[in-house]
ROMAR-962671 format. One line per field, with one value per residue: residue in one letter; chain; x, y, z of N, C-alpha, C, O in turn. Coordinates in steps of 0.2 Angstrom, whole numbers, plus 5000, padded with zeros to 4 digits. Each point is the difference from the previous one (the first is absolute). Layout:
// ROMAR-962671
residuo c(A  ...)
cadena c(A  ...)
n_x c(X  ...)
n_y c(Y  ...)
n_z c(Z  ...)
ca_x c(X  ...)
ca_y c(Y  ...)
ca_z c(Z  ...)
c_x c(X  ...)
c_y c(Y  ...)
c_z c(Z  ...)
o_x c(X  ...)
o_y c(Y  ...)
o_z c(Z  ...)
// end
This chain:
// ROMAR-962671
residuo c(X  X  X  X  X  X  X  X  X  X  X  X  X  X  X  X  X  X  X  X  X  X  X  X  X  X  X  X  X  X  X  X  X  X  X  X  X  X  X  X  X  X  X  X  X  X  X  X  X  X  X  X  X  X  X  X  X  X  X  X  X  X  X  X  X  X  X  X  X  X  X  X  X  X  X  X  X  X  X  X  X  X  X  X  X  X  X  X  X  X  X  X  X  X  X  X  X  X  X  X  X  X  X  X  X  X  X  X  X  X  X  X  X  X  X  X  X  X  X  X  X  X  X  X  X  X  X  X  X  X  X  X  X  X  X  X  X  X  X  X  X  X  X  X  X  X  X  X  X  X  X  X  X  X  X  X  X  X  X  X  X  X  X  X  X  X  X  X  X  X  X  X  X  X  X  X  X  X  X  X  X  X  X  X  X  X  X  X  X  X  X  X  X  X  X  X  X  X  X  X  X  X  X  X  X  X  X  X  X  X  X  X  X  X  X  X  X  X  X  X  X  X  X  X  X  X  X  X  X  X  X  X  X  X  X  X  X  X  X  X  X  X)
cadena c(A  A  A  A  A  A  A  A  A  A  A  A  A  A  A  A  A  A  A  A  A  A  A  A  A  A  A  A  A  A  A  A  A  A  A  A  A  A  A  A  A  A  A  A  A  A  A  A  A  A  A  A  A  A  A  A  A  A  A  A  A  A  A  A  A  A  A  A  A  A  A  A  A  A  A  A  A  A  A  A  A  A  A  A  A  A  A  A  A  A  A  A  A  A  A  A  A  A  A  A  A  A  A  A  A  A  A  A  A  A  A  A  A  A  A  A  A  A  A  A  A  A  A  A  A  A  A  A  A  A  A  A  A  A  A  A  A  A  A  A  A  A  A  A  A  A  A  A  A  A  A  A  A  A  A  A  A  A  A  A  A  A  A  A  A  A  A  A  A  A  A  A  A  A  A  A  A  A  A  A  A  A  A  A  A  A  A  A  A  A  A  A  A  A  A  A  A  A  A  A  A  A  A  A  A  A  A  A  A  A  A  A  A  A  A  A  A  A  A  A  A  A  A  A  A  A  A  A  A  A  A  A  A  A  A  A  A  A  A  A  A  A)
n_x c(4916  5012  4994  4997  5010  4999  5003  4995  5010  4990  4987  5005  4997  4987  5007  4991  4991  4993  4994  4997  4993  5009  5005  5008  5006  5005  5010  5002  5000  4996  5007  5008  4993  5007  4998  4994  5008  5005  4996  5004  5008  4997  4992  5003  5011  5005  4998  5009  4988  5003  5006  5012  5001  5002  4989  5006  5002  5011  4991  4998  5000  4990  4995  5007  4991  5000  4994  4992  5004  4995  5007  4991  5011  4991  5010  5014  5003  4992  4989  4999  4996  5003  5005  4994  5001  5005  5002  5002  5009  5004  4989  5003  4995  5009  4990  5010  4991  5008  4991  4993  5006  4992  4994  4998  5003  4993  4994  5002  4997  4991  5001  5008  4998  4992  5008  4995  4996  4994  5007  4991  5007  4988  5011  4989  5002  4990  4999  5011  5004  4992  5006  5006  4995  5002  4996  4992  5007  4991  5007  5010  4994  5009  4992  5009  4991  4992  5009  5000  5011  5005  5012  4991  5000  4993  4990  4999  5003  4990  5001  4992  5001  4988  5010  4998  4995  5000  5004  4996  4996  5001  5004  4992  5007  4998  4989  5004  5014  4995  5015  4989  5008  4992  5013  5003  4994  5006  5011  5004  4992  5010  5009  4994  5001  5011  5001  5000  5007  5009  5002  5008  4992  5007  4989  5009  5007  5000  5009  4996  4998  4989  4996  4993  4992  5010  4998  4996  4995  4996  5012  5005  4994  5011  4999  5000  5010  5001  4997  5004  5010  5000  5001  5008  4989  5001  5005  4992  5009  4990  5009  4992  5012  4992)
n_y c(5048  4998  4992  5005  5005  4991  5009  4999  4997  4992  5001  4989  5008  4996  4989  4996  5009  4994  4991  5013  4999  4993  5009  4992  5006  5000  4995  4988  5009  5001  4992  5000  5009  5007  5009  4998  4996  5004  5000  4990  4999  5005  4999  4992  4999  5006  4994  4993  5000  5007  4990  5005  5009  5001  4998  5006  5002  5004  4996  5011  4992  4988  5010  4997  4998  5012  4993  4998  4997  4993  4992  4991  4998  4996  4997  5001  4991  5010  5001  4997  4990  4990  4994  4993  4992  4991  4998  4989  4995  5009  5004  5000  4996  4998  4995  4994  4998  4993  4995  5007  4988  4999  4996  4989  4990  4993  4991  4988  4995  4994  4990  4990  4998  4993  4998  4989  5009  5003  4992  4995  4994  4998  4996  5001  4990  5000  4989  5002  5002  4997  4990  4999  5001  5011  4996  4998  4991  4992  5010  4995  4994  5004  5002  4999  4996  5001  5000  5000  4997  5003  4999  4995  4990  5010  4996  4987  4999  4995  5008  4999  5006  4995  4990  4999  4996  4989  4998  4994  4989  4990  4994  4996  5010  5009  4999  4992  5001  5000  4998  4994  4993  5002  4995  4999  4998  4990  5008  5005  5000  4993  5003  4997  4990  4997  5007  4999  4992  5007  4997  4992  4992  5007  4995  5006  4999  5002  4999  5003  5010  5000  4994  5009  5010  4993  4996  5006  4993  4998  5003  5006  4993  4999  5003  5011  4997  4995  4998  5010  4998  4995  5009  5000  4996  5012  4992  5007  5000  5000  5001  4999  5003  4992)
n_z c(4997  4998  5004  5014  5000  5005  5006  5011  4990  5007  4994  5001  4991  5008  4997  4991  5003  5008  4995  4998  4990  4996  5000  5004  4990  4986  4998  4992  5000  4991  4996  5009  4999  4996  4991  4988  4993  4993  4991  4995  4995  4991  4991  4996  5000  4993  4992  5003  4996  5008  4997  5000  4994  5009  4999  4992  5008  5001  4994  5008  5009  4998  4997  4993  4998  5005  5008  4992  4991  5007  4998  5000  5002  4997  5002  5002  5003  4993  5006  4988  5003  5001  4991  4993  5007  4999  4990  5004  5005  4993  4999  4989  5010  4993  5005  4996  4992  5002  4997  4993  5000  4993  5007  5006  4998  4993  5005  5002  4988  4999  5007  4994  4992  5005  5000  4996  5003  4991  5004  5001  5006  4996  5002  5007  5006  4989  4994  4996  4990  4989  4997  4993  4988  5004  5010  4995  4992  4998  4994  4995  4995  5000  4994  4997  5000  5005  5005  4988  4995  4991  5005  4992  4995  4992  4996  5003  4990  5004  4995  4990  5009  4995  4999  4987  4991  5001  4990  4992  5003  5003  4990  4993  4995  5007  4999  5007  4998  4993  4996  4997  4998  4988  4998  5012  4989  4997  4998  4987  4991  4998  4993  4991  4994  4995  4990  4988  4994  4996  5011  4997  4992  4997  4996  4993  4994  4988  5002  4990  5005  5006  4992  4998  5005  4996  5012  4996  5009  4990  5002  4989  4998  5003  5009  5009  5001  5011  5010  5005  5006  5011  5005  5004  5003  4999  5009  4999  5008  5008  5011  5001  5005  4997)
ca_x c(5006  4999  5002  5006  5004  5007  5007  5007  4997  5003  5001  5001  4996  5003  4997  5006  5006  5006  5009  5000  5007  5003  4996  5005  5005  5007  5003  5007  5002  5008  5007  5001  5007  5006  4997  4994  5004  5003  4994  4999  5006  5002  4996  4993  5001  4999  4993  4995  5000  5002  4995  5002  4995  4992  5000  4998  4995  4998  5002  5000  5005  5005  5005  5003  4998  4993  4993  4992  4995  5002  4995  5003  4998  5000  5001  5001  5004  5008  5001  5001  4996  5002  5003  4996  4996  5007  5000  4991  4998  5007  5000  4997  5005  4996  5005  5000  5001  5002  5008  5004  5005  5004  4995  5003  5007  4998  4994  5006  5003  4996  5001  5005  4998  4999  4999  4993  4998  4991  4997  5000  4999  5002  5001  5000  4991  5000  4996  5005  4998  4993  4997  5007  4998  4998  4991  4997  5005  5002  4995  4997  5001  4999  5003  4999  5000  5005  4999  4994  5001  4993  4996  4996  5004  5008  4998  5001  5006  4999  5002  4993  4996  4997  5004  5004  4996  4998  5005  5003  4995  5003  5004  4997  4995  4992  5001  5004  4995  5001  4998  5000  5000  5002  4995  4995  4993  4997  5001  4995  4994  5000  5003  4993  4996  5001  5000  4994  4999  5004  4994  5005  5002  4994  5003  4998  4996  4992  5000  5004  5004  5005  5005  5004  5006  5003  5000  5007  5004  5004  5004  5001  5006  5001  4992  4993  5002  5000  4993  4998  5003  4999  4993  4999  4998  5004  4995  5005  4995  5002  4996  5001  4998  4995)
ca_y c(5000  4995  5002  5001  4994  5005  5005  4995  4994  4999  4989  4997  4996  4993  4998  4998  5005  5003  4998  5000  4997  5007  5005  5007  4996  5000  5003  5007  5000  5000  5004  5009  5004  5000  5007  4997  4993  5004  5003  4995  4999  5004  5003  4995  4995  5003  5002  4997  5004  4995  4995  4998  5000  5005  5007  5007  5002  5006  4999  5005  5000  4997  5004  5004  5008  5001  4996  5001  4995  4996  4997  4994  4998  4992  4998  5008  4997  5003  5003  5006  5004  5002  5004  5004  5001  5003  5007  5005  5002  5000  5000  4992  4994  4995  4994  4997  4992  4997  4996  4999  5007  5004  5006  5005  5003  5006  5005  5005  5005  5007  5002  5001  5003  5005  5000  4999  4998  4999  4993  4995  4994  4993  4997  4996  5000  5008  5000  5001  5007  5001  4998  5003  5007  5000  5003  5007  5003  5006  5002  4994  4996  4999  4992  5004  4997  4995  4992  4996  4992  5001  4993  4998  4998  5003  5004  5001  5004  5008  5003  5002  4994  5004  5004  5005  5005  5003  5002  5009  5007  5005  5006  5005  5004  5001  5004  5000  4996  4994  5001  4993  4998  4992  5000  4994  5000  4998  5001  5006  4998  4997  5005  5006  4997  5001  5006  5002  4995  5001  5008  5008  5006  5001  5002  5006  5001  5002  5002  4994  5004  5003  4996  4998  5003  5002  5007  5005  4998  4991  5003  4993  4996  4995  4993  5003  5003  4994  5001  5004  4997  4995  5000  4998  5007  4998  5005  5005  4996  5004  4999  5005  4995  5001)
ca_z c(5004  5002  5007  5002  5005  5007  4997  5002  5001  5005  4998  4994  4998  4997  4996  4995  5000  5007  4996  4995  4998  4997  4996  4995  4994  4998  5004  4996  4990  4997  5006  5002  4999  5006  5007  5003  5006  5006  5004  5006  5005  5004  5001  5000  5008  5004  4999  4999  5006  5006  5003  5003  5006  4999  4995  5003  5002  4994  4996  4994  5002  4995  4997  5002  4998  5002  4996  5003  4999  4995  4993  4999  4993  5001  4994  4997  4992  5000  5003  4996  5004  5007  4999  5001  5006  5006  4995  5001  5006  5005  5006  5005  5000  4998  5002  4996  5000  4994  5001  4996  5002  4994  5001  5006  4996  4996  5005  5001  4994  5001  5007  5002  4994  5004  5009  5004  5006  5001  4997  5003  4994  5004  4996  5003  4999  5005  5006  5007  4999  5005  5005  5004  5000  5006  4998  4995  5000  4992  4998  4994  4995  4992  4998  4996  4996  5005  4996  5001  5002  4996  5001  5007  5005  5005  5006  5008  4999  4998  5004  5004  5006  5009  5002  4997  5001  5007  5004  4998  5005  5007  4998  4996  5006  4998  4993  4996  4994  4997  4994  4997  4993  4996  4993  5000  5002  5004  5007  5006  5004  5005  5004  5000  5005  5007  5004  5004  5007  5004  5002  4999  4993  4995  4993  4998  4993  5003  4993  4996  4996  5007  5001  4993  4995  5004  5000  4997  5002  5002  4997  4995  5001  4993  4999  4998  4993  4997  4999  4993  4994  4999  4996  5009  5003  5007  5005  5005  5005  5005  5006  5008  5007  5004)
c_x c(5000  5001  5007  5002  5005  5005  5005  4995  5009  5002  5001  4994  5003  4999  5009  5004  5005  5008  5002  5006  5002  4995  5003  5003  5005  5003  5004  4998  5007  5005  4997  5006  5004  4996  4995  5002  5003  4993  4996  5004  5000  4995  4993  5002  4997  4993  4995  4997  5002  4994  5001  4997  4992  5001  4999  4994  4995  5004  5004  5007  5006  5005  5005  4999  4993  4996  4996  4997  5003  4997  5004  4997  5003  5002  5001  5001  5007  5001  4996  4991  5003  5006  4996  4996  5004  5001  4993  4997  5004  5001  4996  5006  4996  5006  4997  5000  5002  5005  5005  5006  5001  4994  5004  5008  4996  5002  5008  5005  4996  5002  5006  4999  4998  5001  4996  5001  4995  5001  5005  5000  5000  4999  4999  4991  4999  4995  5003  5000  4996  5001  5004  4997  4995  4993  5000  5005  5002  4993  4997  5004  5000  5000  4999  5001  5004  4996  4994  4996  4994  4996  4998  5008  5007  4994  5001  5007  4998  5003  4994  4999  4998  5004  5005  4996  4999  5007  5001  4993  5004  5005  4999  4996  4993  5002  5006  4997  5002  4996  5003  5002  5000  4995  4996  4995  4998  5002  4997  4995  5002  5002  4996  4996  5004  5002  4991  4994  5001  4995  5006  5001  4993  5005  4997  4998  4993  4998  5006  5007  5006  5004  5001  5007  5004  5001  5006  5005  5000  5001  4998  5005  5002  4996  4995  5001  5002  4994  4996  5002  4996  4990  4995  4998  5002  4991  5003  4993  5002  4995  5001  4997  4998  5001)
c_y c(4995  5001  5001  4995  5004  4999  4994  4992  4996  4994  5001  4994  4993  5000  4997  5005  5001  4998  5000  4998  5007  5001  5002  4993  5001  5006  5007  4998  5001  5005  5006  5001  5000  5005  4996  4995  5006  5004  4996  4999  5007  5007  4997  4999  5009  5003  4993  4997  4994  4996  4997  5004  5004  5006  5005  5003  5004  4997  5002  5002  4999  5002  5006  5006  4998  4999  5005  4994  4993  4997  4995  4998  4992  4998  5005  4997  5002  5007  5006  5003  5003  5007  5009  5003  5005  5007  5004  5001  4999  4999  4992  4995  4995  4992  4996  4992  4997  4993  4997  5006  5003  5003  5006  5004  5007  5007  5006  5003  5007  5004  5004  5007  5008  4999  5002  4998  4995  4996  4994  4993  4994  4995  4995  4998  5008  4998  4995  5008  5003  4996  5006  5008  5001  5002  5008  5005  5001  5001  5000  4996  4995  4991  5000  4993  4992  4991  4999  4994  4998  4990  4997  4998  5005  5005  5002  5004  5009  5005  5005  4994  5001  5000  5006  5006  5003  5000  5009  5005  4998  5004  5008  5003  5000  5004  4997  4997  4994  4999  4996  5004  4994  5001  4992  5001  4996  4999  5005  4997  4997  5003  5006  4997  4997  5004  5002  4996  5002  5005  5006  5003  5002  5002  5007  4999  5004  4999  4993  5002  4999  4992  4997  5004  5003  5007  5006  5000  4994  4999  4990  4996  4995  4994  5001  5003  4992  5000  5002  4999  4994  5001  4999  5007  4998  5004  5002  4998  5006  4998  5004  4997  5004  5000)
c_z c(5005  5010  5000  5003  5004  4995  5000  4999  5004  5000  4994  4999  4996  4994  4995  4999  5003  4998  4995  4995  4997  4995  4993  4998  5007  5008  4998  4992  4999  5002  5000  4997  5004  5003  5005  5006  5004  5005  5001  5005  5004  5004  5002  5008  5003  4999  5002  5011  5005  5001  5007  5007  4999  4993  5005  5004  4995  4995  4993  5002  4997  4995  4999  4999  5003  4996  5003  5000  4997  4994  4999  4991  4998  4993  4997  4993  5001  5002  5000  5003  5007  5000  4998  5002  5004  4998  4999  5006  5005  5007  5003  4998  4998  4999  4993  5003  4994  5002  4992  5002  4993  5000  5005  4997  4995  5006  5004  4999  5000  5005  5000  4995  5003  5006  5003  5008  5004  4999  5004  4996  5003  4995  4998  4999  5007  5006  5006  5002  5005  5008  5006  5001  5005  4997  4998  5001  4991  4999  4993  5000  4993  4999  4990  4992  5003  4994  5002  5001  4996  4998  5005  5006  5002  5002  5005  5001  4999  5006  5004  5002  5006  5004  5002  5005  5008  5002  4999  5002  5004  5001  4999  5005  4997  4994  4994  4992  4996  4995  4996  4992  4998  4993  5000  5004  5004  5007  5002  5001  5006  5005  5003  5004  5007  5002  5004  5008  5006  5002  5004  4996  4997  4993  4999  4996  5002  4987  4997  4997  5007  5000  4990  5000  5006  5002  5001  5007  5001  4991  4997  5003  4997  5001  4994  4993  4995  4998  4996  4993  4997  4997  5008  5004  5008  5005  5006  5007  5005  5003  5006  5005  5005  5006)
o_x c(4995  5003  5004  4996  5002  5001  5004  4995  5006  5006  4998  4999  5005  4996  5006  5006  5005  5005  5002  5006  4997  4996  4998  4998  5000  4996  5001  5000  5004  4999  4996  5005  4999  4999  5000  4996  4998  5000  4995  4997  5002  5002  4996  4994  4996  4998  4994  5004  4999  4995  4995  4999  4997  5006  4997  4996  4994  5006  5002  5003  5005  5004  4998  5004  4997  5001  5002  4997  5004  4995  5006  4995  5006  4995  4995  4999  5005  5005  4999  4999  4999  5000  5001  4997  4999  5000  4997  4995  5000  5004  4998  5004  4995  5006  4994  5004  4996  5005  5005  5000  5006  5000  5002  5001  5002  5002  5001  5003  5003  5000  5000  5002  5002  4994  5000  5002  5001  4996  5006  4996  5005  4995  5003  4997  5002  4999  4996  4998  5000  4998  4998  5001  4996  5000  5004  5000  5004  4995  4994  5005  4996  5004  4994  5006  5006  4996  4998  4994  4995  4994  5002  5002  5005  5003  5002  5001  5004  5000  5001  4999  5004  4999  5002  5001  4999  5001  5002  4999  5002  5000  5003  4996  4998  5006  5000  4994  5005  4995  5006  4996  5004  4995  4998  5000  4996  4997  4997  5001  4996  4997  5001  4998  4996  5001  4998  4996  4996  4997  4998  5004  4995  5006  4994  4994  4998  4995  5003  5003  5006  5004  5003  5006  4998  5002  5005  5005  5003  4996  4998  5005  4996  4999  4998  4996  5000  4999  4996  4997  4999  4997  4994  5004  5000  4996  5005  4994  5006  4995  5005  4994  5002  4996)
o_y c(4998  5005  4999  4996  5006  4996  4998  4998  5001  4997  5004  4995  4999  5004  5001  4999  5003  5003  4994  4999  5005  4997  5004  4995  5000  5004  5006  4994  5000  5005  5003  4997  4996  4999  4999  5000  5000  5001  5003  5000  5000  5003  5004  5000  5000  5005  5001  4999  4995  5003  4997  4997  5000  5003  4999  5000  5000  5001  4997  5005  5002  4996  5004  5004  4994  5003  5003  4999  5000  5003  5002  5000  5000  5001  5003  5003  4997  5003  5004  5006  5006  5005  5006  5005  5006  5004  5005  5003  4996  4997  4998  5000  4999  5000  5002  4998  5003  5000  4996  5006  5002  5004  5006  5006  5006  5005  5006  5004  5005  5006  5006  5004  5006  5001  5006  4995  4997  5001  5001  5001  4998  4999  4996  5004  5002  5004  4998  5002  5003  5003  5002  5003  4995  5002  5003  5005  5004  4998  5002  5000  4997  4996  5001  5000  4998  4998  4999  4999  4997  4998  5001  5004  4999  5005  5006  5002  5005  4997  5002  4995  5003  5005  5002  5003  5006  5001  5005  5006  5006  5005  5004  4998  4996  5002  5003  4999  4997  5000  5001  5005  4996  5002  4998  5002  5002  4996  5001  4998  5002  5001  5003  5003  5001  5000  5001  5002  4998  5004  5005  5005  4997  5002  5000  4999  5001  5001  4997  4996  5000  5000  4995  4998  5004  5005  4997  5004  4998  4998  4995  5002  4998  4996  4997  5002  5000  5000  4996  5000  5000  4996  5000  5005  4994  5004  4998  5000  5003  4998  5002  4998  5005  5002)
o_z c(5003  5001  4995  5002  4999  4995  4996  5004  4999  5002  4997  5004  4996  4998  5002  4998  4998  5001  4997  5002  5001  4998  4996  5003  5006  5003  5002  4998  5005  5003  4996  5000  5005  5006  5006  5005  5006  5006  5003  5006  5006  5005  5003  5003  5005  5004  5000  5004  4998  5002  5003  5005  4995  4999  5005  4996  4998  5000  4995  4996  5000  4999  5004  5001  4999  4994  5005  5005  4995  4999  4999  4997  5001  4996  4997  4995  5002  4998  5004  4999  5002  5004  5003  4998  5002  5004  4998  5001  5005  5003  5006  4995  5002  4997  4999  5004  4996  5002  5000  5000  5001  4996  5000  5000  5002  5000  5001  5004  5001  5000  5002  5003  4998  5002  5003  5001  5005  4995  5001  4995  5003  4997  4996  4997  5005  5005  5005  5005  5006  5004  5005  5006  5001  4994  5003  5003  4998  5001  4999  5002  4998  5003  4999  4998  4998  4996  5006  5003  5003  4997  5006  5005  5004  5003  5001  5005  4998  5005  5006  4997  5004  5004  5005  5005  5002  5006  5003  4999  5001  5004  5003  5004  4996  4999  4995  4998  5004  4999  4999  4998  5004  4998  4994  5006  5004  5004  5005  5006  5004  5006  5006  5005  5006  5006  5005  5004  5005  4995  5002  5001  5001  5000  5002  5001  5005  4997  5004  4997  5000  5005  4998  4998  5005  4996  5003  4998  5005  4996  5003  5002  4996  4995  4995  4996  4993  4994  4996  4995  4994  4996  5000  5000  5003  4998  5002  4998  4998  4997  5002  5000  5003  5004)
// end
């Protein structure tokens, strides 16, 4: 198990990460429907959180129906984990990052559809997000098959970076958890390796099974089904902040 570190980080460590480039494509794919283009214009302005001033003291605030707890998930697609999370644990609020808007439009079809209270959506790079989110104020995080960037010179475009990472231990309470998917093997190992750099996580594994086979609450998603399709094995990663 790797050391501990204090609950609250205060400095931003230096180095070539401190100004990262974007991490993500494309903005928009192909036109919206008239509903979808309406629930950007019209429900997206009220789900999405004020940067303009401080975040909430209490967090869990942030939404319209009482939270126990929050959970940040960094790249939803089209939503269809997160939407499932939310139905599987009514009681947590959980804030979505996406900046393709024809993922985020899926994601509010669901919302408007049932009238979900618990979801928050920022549309935008998620790490303005993290900077703005108060210390050991969520209690997981998803980053769940995020681009790869699979040639040498769009690395530096990856979205795991010592960072990242230390931004989202100051976020994440004690005990929290953090949870990587990719059916690219050679980000997991890297990903594995600057998480594990870091001495606010430890990785769980204890067995080969505990990151081959996805576990009964982190639900398929259309990546992880491409993949599969494609003949491509996915790894499921958990980490807890120490």
């Amino acid at each position: 198990m790797l050391g501990t570190q204090p609950a609250m980080r205060t400095e931003t460590p230096d180095g070539p990460d401190a100004r990262p480039l974007r991490s993500y494509g494309r903005r928009k794919g192909k036109r919206l429907t008239a509903r979808k283009a309406r629930l950007i214009a019209e429900l997206l302005p009220r789900l999405r959180p004020d940067f303009s001033g401080p975040p909430p003291a209490d967090l869990r605030t942030l939404f319209a129906r009482p939270s126990q707890e929050v959970w940040l998930e960094i790249g939803f697609g089209g939503g269809e984990h997160l939407l499932w999370q939310v139905r599987a644990n009514p009681d947590v609020g959980l804030i979505g990052c996406e900046p393709f808007i024809n993922g985020v439009a899926s994601l509010l079809g669901g919302i408007d559809d049932e009238r979900l209270e618990t979801i928050r959506i920022h549309d935008g790079d998620a790490r303005d997000l993290i900077a703005w989110l108060p210390a050991d104020s969520v209690s997981r995080a998803f980053i769940l098959f995020p681009d790869p960037w699979p040639k040498k010179r769009q690395a530096k475009r990856r979205l795991i970076t010592p960072q990242l990472v230390w931004s989202l231990a100051r976020i994440l309470q004690r005990g929290a958890e953090l949870r990587f998917a990719s059916d690219d093997m050679k980000y997991v190992r890297d990903a594995l390796h600057v998480i594990g750099e870091d001495e606010a996580f430890a990785w769980t594994a204890h067995r080969a099974d505990d990151w081959r086979v996805r576990p009964a609450d982190w639900p398929e998603t259309r990546y992880e089904r491409k993949a599969l399709s494609d003949g491509r094995k996915s790894a499921y990663l958990r980490f807890r902040r120490l």
